[in-house]
N, C-alpha and C positions, 0 to 999 in steps of 0.2 A: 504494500500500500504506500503511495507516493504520497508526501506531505509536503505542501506545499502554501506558504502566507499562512500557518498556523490551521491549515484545514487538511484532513485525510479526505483524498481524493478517492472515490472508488476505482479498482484496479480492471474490472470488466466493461467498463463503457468505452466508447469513444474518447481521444482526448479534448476535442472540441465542446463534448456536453459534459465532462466531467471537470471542465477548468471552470461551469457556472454555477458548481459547487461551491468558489470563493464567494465570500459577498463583495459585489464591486464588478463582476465580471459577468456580461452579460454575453449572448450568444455572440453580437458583433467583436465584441471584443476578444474573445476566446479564437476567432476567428481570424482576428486581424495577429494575436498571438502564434497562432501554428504557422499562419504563412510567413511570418517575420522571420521565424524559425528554421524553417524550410521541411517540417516535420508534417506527412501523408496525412490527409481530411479522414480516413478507414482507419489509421493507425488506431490500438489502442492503449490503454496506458501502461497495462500489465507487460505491452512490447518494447517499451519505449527505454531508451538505454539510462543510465544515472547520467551519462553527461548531457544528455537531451533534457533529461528534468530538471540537471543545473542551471542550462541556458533558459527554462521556463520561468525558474523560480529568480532569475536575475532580472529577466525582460519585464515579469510581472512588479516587483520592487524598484527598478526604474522608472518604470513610467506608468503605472498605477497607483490610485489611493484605492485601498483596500481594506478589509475586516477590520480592525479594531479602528487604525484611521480613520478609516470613513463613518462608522460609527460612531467615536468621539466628533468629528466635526458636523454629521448630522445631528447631533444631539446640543452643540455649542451653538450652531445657527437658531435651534429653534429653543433653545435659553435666550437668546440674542433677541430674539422676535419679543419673547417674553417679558424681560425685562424692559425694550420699550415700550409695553404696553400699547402696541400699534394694534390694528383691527385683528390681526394674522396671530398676534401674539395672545391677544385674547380669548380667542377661540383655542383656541391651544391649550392656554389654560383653563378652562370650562369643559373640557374633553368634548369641543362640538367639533362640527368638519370644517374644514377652514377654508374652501373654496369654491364656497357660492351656493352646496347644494342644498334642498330643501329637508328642512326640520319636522316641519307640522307630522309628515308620516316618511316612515324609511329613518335614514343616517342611525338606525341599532349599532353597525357594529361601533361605531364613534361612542355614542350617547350610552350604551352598555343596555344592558336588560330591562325589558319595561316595568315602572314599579307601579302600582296601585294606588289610584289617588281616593281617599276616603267621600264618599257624598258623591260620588261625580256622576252615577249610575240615572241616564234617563233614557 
């Protein structure tokens, strides 16, 4: 099992859907990965040599923000939003949706589980 940006990669997939195991790495990018590499779209990771996974886990730390990075700085921007107490930040803080959609019915998963309001029954 290849581990690579602090994620164990599954060793039976492809390398191109097993690289969007990291967080940060989406299809495109996992793609634009292998061909920088020069490493077969069929390939899979289980074939793939230790120097091929070293050039992975280089290219990836170069020039991607990733797992814990990217999570720290998604988490700093929306403290940031917060702390200015702007529209974006507010919602944020209220746990509603923060981009436009509508309240009155739907946004559960935001809003969490419907609670009962006493008297309301007509």
């Amino acid at each position: 099992m290849a581990r690579i940006a602090g994620v164990n990669i599954p060793t039976n997939k492809r390398v191109v859907i097993a690289l969007t195991y990291i967080h940060g790495i989406g299809p495109k990018a996992a793609k634009d990965i292998v061909a920088k590499i020069g490493i077969d779209v069929a390939r899979r990771v289980q074939d793939l040599t230790d120097q091929e996974v070293l050039h992975i886990r280089e290219t990836i730390d170069a020039e991607y923000t990733v797992e814990g990075d990217l999570r720290r700085e998604t988490a700093m921007n929306i403290k940031r939003l917060m702390d200015l107490a702007c529209y974006r930040g507010l919602r944020h803080r209220k746990g509603l949706p923060v981009r436009g959609q509508r309240t009155h019915t739907n946004a559960r998963t935001r809003k969490g589980k419907a609670k009962p309001i006493a008297g309301k029954k007509k």
